[in-house]
Structures are given as C-alpha cells and as structure tokens.
N, CA, C and O atoms as CSV, one atom per row, in Angstrom:
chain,resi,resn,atom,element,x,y,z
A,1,UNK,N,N,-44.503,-49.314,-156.425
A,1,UNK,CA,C,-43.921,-49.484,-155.105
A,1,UNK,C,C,-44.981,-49.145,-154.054
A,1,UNK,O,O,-45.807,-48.255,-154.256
A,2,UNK,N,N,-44.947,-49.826,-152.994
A,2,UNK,CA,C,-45.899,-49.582,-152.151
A,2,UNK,C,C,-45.081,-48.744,-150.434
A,2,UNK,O,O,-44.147,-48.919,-149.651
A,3,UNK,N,N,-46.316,-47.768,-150.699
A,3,UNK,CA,C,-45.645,-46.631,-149.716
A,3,UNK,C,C,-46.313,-46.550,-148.856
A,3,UNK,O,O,-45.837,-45.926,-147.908
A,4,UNK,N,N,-47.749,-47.111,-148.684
A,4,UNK,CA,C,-48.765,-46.565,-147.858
A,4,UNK,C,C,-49.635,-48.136,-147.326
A,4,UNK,O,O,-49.907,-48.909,-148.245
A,5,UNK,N,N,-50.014,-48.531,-145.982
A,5,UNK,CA,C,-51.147,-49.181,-145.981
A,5,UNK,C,C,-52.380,-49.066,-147.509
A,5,UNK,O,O,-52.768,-49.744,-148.460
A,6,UNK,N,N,-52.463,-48.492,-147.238
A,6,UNK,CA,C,-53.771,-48.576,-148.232
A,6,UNK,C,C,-53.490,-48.495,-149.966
A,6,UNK,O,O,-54.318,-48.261,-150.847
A,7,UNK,N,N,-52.139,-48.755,-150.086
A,7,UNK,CA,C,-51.594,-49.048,-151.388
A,7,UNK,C,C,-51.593,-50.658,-151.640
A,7,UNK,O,O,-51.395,-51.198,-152.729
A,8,UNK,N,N,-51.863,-51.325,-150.367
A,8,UNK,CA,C,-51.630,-53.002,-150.830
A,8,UNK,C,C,-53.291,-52.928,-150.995
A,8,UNK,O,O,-54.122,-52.301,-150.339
A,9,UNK,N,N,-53.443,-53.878,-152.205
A,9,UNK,CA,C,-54.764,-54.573,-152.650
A,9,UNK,C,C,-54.255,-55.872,-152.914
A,9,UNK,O,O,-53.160,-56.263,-153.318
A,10,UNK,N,N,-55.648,-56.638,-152.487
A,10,UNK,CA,C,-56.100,-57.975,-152.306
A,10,UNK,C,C,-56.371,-58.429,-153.822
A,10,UNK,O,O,-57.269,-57.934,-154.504
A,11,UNK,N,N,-55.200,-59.756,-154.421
A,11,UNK,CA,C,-55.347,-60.038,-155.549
A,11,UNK,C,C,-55.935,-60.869,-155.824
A,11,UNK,O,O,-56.347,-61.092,-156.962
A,12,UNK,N,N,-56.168,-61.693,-154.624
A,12,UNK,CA,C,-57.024,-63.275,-155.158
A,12,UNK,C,C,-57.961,-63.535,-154.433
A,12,UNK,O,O,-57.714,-63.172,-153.283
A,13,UNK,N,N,-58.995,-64.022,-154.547
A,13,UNK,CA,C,-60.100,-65.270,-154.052
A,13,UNK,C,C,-59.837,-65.221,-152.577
A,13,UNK,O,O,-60.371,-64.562,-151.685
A,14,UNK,N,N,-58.371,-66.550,-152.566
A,14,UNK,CA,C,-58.072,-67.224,-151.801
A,14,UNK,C,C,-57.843,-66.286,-150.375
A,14,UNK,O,O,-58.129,-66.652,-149.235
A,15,UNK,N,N,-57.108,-64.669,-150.870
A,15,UNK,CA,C,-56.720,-63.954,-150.035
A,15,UNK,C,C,-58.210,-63.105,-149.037
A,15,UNK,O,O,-58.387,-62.848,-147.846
A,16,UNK,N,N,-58.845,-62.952,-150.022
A,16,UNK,CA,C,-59.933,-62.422,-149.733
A,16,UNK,C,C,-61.021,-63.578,-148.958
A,16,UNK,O,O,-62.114,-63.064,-148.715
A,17,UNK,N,N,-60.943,-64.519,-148.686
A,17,UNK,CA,C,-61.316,-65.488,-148.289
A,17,UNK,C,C,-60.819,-65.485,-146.422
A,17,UNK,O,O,-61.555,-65.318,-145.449
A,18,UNK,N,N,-59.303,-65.739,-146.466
A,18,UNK,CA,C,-58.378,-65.449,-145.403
A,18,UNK,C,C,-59.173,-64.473,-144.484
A,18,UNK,O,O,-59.609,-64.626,-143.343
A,19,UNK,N,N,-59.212,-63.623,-145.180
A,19,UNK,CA,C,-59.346,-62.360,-144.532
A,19,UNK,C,C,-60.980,-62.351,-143.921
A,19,UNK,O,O,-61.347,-62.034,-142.789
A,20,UNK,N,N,-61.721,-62.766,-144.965
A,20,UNK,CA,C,-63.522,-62.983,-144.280
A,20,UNK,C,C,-63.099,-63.614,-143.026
A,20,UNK,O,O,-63.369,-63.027,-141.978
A,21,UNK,N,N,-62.417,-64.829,-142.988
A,21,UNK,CA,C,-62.859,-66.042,-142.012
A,21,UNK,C,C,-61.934,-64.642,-140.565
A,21,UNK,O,O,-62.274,-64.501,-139.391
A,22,UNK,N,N,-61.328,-64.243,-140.965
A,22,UNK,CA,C,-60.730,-63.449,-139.896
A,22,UNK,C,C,-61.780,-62.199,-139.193
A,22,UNK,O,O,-61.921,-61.895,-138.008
A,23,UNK,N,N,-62.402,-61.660,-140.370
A,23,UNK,CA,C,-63.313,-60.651,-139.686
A,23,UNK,C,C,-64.820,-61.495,-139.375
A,23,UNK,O,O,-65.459,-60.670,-138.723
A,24,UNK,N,N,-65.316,-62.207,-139.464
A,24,UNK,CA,C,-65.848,-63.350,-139.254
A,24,UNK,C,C,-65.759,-64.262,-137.595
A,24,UNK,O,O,-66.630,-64.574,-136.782
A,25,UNK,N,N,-64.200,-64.467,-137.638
A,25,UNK,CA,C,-64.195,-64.889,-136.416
A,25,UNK,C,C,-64.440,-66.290,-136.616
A,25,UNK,O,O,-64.959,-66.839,-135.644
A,26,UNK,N,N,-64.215,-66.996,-137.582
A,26,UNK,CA,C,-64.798,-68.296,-138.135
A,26,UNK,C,C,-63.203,-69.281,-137.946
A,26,UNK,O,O,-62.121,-68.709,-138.078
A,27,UNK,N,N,-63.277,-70.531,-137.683
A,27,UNK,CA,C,-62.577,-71.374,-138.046
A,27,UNK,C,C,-62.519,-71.981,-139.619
A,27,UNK,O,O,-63.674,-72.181,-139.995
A,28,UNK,N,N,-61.504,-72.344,-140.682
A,28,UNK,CA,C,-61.993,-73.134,-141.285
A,28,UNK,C,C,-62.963,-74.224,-141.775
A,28,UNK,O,O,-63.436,-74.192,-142.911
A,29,UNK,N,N,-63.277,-75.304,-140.777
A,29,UNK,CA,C,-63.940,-75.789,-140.459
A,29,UNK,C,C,-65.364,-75.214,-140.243
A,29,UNK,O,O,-66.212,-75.417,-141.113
A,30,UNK,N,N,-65.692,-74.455,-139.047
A,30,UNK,CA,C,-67.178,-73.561,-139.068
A,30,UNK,C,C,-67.383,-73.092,-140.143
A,30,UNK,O,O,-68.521,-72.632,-140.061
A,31,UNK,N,N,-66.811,-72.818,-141.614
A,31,UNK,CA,C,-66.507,-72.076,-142.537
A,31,UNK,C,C,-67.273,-73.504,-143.717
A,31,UNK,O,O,-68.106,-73.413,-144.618
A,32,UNK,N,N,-66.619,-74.549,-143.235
A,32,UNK,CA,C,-67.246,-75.562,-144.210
A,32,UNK,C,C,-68.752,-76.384,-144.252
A,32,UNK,O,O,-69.570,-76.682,-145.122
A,33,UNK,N,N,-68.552,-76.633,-142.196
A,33,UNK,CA,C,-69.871,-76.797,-142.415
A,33,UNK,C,C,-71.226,-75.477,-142.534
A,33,UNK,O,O,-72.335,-75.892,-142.868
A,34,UNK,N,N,-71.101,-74.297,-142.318
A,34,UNK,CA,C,-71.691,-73.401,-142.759
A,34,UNK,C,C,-72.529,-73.309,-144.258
A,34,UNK,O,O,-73.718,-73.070,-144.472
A,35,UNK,N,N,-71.225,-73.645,-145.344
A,35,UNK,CA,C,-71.204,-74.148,-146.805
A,35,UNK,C,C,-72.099,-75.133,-147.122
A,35,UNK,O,O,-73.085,-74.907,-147.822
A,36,UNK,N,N,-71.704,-76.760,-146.429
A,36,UNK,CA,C,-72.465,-77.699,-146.524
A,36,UNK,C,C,-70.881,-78.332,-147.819
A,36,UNK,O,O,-71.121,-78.922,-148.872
A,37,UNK,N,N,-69.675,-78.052,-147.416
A,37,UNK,CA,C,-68.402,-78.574,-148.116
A,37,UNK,C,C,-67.670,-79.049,-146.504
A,37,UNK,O,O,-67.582,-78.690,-145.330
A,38,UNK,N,N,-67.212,-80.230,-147.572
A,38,UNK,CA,C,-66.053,-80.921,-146.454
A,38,UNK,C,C,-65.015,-80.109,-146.167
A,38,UNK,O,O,-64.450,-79.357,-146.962
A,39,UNK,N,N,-64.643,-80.346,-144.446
A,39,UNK,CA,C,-63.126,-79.692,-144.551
A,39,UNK,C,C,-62.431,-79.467,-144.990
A,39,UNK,O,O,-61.952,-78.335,-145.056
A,40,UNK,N,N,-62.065,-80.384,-145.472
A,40,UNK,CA,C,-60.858,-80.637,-146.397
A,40,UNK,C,C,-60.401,-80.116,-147.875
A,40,UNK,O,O,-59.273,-80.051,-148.364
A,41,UNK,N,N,-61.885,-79.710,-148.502
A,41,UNK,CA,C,-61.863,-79.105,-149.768
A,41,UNK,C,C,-61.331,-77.431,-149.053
A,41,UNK,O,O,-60.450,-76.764,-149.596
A,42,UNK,N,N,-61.957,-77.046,-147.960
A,42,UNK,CA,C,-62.105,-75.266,-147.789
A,42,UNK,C,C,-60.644,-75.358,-147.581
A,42,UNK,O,O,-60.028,-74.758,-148.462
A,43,UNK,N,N,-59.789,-76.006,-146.557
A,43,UNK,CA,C,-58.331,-76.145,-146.412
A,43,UNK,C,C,-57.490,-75.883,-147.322
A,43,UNK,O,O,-56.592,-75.042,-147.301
A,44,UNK,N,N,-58.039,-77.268,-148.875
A,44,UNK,CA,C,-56.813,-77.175,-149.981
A,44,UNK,C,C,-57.397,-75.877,-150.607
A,44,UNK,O,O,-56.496,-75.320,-151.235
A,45,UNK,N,N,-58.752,-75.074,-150.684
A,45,UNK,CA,C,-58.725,-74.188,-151.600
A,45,UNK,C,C,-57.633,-73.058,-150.883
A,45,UNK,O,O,-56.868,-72.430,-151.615
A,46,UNK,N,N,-57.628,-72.880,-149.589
A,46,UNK,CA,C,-57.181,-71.925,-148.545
A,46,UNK,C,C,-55.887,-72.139,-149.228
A,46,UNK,O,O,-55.406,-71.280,-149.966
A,47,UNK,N,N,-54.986,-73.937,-148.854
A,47,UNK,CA,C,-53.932,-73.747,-148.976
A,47,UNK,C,C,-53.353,-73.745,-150.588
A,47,UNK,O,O,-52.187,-73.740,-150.982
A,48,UNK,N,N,-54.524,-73.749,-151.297
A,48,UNK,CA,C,-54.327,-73.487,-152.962
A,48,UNK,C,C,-53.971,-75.186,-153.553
A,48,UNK,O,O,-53.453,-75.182,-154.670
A,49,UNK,N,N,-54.114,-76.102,-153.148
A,49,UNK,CA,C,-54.368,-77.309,-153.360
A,49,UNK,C,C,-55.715,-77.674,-154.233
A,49,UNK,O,O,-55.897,-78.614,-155.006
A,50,UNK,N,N,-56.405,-76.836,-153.927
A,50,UNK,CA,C,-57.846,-77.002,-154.439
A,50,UNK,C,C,-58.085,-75.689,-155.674
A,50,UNK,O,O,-57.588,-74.612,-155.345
A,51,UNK,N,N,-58.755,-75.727,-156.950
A,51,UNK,CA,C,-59.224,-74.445,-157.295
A,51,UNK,C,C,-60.402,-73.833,-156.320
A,51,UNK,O,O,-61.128,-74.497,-155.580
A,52,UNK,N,N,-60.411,-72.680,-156.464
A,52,UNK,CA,C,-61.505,-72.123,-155.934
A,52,UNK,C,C,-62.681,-71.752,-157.238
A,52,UNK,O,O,-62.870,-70.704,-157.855
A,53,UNK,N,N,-63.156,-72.714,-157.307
A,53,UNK,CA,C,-64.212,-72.570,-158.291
A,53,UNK,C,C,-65.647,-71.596,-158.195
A,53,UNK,O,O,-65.981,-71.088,-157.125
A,54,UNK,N,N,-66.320,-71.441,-159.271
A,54,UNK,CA,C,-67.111,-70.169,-159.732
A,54,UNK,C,C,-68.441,-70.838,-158.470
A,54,UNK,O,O,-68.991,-70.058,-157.692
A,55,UNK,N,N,-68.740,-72.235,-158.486
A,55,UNK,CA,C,-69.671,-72.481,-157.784
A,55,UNK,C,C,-69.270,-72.819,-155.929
A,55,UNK,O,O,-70.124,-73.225,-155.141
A,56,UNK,N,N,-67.789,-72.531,-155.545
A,56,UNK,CA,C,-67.807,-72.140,-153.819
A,56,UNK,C,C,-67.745,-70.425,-153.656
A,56,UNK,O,O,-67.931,-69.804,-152.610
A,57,UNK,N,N,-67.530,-70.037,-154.569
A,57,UNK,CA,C,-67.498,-68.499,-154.405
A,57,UNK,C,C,-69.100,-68.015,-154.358
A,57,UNK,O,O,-69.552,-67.081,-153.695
A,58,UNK,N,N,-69.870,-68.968,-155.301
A,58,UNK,CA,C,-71.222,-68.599,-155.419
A,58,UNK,C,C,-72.055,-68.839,-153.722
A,58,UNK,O,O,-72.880,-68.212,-153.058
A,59,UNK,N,N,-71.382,-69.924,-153.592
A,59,UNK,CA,C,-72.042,-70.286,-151.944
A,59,UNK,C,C,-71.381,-69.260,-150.947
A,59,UNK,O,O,-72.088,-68.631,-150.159
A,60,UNK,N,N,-70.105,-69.112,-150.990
A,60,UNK,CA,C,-69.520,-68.175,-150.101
A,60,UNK,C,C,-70.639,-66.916,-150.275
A,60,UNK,O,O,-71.240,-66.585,-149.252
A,61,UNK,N,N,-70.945,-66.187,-151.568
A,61,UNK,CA,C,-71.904,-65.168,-151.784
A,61,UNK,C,C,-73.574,-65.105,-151.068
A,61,UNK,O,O,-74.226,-64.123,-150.714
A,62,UNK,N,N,-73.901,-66.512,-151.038
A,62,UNK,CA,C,-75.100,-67.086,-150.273
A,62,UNK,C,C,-75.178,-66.943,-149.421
A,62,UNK,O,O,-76.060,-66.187,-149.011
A,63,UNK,N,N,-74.287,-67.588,-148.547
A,63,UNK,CA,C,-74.363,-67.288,-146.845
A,63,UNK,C,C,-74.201,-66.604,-146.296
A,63,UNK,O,O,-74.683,-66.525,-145.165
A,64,UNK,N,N,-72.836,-65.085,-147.224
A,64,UNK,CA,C,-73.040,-64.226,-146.653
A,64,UNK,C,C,-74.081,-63.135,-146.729
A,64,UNK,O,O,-74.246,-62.302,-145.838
A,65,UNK,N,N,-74.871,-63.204,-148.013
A,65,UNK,CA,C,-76.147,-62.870,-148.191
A,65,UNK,C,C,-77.098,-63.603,-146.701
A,65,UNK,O,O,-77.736,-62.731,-146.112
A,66,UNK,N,N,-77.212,-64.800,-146.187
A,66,UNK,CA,C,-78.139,-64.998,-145.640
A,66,UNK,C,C,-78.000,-64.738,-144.018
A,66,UNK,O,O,-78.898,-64.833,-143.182
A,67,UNK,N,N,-76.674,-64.397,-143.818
A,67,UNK,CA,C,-75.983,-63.856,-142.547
A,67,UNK,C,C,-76.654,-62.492,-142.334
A,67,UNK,O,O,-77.064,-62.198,-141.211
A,68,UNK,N,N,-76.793,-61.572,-143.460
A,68,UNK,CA,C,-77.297,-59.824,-143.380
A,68,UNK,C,C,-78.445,-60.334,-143.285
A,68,UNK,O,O,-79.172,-59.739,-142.489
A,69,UNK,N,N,-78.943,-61.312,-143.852
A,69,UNK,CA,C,-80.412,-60.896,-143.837
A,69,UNK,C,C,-81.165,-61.346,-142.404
A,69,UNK,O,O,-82.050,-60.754,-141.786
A,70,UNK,N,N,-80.368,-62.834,-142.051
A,70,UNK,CA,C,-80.489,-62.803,-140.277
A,70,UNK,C,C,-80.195,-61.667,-139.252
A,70,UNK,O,O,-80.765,-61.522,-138.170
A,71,UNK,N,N,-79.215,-60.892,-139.772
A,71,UNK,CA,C,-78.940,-60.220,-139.200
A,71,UNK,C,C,-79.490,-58.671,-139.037
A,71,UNK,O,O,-79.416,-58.038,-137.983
A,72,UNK,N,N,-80.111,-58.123,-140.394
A,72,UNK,CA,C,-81.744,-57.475,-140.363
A,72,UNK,C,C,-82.927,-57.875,-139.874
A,72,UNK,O,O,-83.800,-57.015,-139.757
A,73,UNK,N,N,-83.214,-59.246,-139.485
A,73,UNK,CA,C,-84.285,-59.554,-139.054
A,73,UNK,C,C,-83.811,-59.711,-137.101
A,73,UNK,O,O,-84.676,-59.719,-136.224
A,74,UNK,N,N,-83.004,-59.768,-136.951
A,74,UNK,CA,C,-82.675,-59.743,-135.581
A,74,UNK,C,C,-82.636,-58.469,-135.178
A,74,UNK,O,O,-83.177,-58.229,-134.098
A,75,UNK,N,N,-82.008,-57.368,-135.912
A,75,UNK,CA,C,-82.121,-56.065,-135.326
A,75,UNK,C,C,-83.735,-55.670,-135.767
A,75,UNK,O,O,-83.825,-54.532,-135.306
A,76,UNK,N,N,-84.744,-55.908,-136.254
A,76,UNK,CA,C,-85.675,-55.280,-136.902
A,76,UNK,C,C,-86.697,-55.752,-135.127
A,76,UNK,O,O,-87.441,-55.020,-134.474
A,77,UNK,N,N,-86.256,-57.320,-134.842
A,77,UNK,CA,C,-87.226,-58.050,-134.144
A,77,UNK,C,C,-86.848,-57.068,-132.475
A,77,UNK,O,O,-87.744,-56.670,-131.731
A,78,UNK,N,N,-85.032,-56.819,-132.160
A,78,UNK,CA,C,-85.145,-56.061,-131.282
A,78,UNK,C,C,-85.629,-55.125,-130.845
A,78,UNK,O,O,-85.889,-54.839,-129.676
A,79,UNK,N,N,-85.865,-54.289,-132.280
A,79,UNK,CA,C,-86.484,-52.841,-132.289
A,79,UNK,C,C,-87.771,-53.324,-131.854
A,79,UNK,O,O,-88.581,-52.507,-131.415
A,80,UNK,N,N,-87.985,-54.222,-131.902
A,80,UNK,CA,C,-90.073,-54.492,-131.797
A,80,UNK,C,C,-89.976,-54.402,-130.363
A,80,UNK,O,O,-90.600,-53.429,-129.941
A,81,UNK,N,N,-89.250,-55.271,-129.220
A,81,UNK,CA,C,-89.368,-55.723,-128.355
A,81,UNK,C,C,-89.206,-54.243,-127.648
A,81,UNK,O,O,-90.051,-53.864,-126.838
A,82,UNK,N,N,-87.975,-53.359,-128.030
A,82,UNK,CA,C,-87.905,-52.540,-127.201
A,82,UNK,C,C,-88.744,-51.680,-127.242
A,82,UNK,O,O,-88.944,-50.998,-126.237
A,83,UNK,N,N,-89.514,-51.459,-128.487
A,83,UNK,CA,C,-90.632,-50.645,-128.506
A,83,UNK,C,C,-91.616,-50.946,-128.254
A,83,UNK,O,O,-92.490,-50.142,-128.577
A,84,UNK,N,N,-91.984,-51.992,-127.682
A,84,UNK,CA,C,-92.866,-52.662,-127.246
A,84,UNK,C,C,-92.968,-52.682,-125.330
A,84,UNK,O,O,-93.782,-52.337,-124.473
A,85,UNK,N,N,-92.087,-53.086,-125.368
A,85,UNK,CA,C,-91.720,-52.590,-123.731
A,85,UNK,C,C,-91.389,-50.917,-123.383
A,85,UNK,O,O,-91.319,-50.374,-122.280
A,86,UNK,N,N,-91.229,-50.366,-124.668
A,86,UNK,CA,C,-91.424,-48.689,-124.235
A,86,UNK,C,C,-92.732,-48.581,-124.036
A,86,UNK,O,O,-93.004,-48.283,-122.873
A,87,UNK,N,N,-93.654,-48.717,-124.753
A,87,UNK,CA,C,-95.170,-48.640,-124.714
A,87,UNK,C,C,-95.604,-49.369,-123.647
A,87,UNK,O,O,-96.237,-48.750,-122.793
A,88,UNK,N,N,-95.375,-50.792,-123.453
A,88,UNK,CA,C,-96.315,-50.635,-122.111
A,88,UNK,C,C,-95.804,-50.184,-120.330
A,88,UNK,O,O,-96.193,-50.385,-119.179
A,89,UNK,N,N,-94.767,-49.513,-121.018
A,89,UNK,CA,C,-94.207,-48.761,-119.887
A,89,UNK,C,C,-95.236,-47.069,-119.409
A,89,UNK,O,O,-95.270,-46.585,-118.278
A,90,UNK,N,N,-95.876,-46.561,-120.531
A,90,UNK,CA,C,-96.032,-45.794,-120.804
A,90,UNK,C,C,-97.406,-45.623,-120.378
A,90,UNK,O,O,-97.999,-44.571,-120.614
C-alpha cells in the first residue's frame, strides 16, 4: 500500500520517458527530432502503440550523455571568460 510520496516508483520505460520530456521541458516532437526518429514513432512509443525498443532507449542514453557533456563544456568555457575578465581587470 502506498502511504508516502516517495513510496510510488516508476515501473516502465514509457513512464520514465514522460517524466524526462517534463524535466527537460521538451515537446514530443523536439524529443524526436533531437533522436533523429519520426514523430510519430516517439508518440506511439509514449502512447504504447509502439515497443520501446533496446535501440531508442540506447539513443535516449546518447543524447542525454551528449546534453552533460555540452553542458560541462559550457560551464568549463564560462569559467574561462570570467576568469579571464577577472585578470585583466586586475
């Protein structure tokens, strides 16, 4: 029985999917072409029309791998600039 928020866990793929595009901020769509998959496949997997197979989960794993790593190189490049403009402040 579930008594607590933090007693519900996420059983599927599909749910855990939902939930990225939400903390994400993503449309379906932005979600597919991101992938390099048609609309229409990310939709039926969403609406379970589609399997969610071992090789879109593998891409889902990709991009969000290549999202951190843009996203380390953007904070790494800010740190340059601001330390860079600290110094010739100096």
């Amino acid at each position: 029985m579930i008594m607590k928020l933090q007693d519900v866990s996420i059983q599927s793929d599909t749910d855990r999917l939902i939930l990225l595009l939400r903390h994400l901020g993503m449309k379906q769509y932005e979600l597919a072409e991101e992938l390099g998959y048609a609309r229409a496949y990310v939709e039926a997997v969403i609406n379970g029309r589609s399997p969610f197979t071992d090789s879109f989960k593998k891409r889902i794993e990709e991009y969000l791998e290549s999202r951190q790593i843009r996203s380390e190189e953007n904070y790494e490049e800010l740190l340059n600039l601001s330390l860079r403009s600290i110094n010739s402040n100096t």
